[in-house]
N, C-alpha and C positions, 0 to 999 in steps of 0.2 A: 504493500500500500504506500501511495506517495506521501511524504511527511508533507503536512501543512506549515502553511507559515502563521507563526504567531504574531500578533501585531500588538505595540503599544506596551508591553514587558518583555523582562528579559529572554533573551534570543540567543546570545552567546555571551555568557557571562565572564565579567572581569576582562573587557574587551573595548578601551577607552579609543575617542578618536577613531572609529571605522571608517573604513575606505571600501566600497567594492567596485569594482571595475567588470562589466560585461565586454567580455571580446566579441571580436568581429565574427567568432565561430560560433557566439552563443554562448562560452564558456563564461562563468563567474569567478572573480578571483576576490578574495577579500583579504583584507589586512588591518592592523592596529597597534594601538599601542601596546604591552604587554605591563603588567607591573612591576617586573622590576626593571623595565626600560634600559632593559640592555641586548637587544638583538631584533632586527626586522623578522618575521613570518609570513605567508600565503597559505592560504587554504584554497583548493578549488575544487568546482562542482559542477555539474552540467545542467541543476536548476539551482533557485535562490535556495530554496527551501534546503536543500544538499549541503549547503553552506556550514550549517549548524552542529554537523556531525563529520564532516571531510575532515582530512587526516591534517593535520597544522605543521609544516616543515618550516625550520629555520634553515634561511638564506643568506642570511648575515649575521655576524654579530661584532659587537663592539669592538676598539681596539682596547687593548692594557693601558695603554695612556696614549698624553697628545689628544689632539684632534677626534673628535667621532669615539672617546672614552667612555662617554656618561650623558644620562637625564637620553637615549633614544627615542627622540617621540615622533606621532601621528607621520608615520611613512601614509605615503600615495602610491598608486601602480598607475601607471599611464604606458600607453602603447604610440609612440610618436617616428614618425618616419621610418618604420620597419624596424624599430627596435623598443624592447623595454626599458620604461626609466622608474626608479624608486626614488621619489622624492620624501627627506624625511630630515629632521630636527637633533640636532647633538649638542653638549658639550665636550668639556673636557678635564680627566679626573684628577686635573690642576686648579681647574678652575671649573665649578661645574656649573655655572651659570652663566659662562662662556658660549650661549646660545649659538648655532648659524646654518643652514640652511644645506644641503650636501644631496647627493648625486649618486646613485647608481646605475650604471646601463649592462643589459645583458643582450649581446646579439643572438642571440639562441629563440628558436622559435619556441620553448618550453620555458617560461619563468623558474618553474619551480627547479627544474631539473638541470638548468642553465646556468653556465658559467657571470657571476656577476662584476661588473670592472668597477672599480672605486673612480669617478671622473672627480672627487673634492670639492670644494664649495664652489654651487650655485653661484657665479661672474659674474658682475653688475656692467652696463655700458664704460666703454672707457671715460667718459666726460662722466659719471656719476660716482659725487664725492660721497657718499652717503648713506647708497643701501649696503647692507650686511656689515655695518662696522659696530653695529648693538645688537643685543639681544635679539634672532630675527627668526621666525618659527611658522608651521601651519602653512607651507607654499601648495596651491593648488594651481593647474592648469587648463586652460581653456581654448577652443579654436571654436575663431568667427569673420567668418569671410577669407578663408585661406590663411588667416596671420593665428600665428597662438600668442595668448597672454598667461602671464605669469603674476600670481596676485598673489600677498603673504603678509604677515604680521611684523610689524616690528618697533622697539620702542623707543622712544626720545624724551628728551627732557634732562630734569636734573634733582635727585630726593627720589622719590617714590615716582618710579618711571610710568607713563603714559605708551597703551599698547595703540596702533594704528594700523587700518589694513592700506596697501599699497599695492599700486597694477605698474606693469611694465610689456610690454611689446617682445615677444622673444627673437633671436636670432639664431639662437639651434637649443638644441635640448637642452643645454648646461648652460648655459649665453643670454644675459638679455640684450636687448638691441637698441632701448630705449631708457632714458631717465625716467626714476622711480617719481608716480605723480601720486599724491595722497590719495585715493577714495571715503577712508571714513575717520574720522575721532570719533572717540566719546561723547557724544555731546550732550545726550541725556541722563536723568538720574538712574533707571533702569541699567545704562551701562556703565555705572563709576562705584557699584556695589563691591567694596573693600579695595578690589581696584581698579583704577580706570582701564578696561580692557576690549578692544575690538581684538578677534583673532579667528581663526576656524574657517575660512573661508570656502564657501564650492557652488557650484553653477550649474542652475537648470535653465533651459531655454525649450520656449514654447510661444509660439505665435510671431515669429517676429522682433519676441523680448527675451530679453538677458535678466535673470533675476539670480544673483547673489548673496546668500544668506551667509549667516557671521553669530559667530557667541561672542557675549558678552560680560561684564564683572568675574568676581572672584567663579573656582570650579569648583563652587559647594551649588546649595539650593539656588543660590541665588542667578547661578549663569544661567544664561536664557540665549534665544536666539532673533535676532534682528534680518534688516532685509532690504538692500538696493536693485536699484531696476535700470536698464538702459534697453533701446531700439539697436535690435542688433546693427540698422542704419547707421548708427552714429559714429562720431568719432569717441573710440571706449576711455581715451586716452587724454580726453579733456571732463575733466570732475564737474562741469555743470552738466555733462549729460546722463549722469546718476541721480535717482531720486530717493531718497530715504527715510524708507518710512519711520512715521512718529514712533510706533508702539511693537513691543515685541512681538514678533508673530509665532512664540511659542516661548513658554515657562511654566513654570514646577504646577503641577496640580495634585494638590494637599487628598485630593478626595481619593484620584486612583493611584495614591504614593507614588507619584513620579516626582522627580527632583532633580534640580538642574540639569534638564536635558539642551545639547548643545552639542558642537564639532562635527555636522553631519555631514553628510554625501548625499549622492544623488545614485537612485540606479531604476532598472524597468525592471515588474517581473516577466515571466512567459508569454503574457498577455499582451506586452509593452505599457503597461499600467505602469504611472509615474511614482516613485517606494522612496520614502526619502528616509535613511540611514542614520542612526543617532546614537550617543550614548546617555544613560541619564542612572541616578539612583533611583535607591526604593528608600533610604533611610533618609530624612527630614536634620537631621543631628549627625553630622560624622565624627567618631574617634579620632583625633589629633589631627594631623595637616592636611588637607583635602588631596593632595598633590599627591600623596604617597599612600592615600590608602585604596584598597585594589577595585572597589564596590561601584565602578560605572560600569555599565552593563551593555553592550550592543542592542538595541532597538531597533525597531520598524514602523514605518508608518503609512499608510496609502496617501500619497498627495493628493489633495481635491484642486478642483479648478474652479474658481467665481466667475459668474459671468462677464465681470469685466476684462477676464484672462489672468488674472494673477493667481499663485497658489495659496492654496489654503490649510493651513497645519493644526491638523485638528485631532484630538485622543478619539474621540466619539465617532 
């Protein structure tokens, strides 16, 4: 009998920051954080539902020190120009909050079973003084109108840093090709909850439009998720052609114990039905630092659509 998919509780537990990726064959490939963030994973399955029970191989793991040592978070799998690339977040076990942004490409038609090359940190334009010199994390990738963008977190300021998300124009997989232009600050009180944080970035597009969703505040109850819009027309690369909604379009709901749900993805299931990917808790109160304790859960959700085209993220 075919396993169903569960929606709106846990689906693969202790499984932060998922990523699933449908290939071109059909295949699903998912991936995440792990708790003790120190090695990338893939599971793959030939439905969604598969996902939840496929065998979990490690493909990478950390170095001893240096570079790509510690904190390994929210890997991406992306399939771009005939190769595979693992986009995903490290420090280093010098410095572990030594955040920045890193690369793997495998040329091997089989992810899991394929050799992966270490390419190093995600290259900013040469004229760009600025991106990946702080804290810089959550890259997701996008293609629109032939070009791919490159959108990610990172923070600035000075005292208790401000997270920001940022797009950039790529010029090969590892490469951007364009100065990093803002998309969003904090600007509301919903995102300055312990601390001011945009990050999480990922992209569904339907009608015409680009809609970009984002978590926000601290990664206890209180992170939630947010939501920009552009015409895929436009110039993505100029920030007055984003629009950003007032209010979260998803947060903790006390009644069906979900709490801080946020960092999602985008995926179709069999149907091409629009499933949008999340982690969230069940406990309202976590034991000591949110960051470290293992109780986000992999989620599911059926995407709705409103009549005016936008999505609608709904438990119900």
């Amino acid at each position: 009998m075919e396993k169903q998919l569960k929606f709106n509780e846990p689906w693969i537990v202790q499984r932060a920051d998922p990523y699933i990726c449908r290939h071109t064959d059909g295949m699903y490939y998912f991936t995440a954080s792990v708790p003790a963030y120190d090695r990338i994973i893939l599971r793959r399955a030939d439905s969604l539902a598969g996902l939840a029970d496929a065998e979990e191989i490690t493909v990478w793991k950390e170095h001893e020190s240096g570079i790509m040592s510690y904190h390994i978070w929210a890997p991406e799998l992306h399939y771009l120009e005939g190769k595979w690339y693992l986009y995903f977040a490290a420090g280093e076990a010098e410095d572990i909050w030594a955040i920045r942004p890193y690369v793997l490409e495998c040329a091997d038609a089989d992810p899991i079973t394929g050799t992966w090359k270490e390419l190093g940190k995600m290259q900013c334009a040469p004229e760009d003084e600025f991106s990946f010199r702080a804290f810089s994390l959550d890259a997701t990738v996008f293609e629109c109108k032939g070009s791919h963008y490159y959108v990610w977190a990172e923070k600035v300021g000075v005292g208790k840093m401000i997270s920001n998300l940022y797009i950039a124009r790529m010029a090969a997989p590892n490469r951007l090709e364009t100065v990093q232009v803002l998309l969003t600050t904090p600007d509301y009180d919903w995102e300055r909850v312990d601390f001011w944080v945009n990050e999480g970035p990922a992209v569904i597009k339907r009608g015409g439009r680009i809609f970009l969703t984002y978590s926000a505040s601290a990664t206890g109850a209180c992170y939630c998720m947010g939501m920009l819009s552009a015409s895929e027309d436009a110039d993505l690369l100029d920030p007055a052609s984003w629009t950003k909604e007032r209010y979260p379009v998803l947060a903790s709901d006390k009644a069906l114990e979900i709490y801080g749900p946020g960092h999602n993805s985008f995926t179709t299931d069999e149907e091409c039905g629009d499933i949008c990917v999340y982690h969230a808790r069940k406990e309202a109160v976590i034991e000591g630092d949110p960051l470290y304790n293992p109780n986000r859960h992999t989620m599911l959700m059926k995407v709705q659509w409103s009549e005016e085209g936008k999505p609608v993220f709904s438990y119900r």
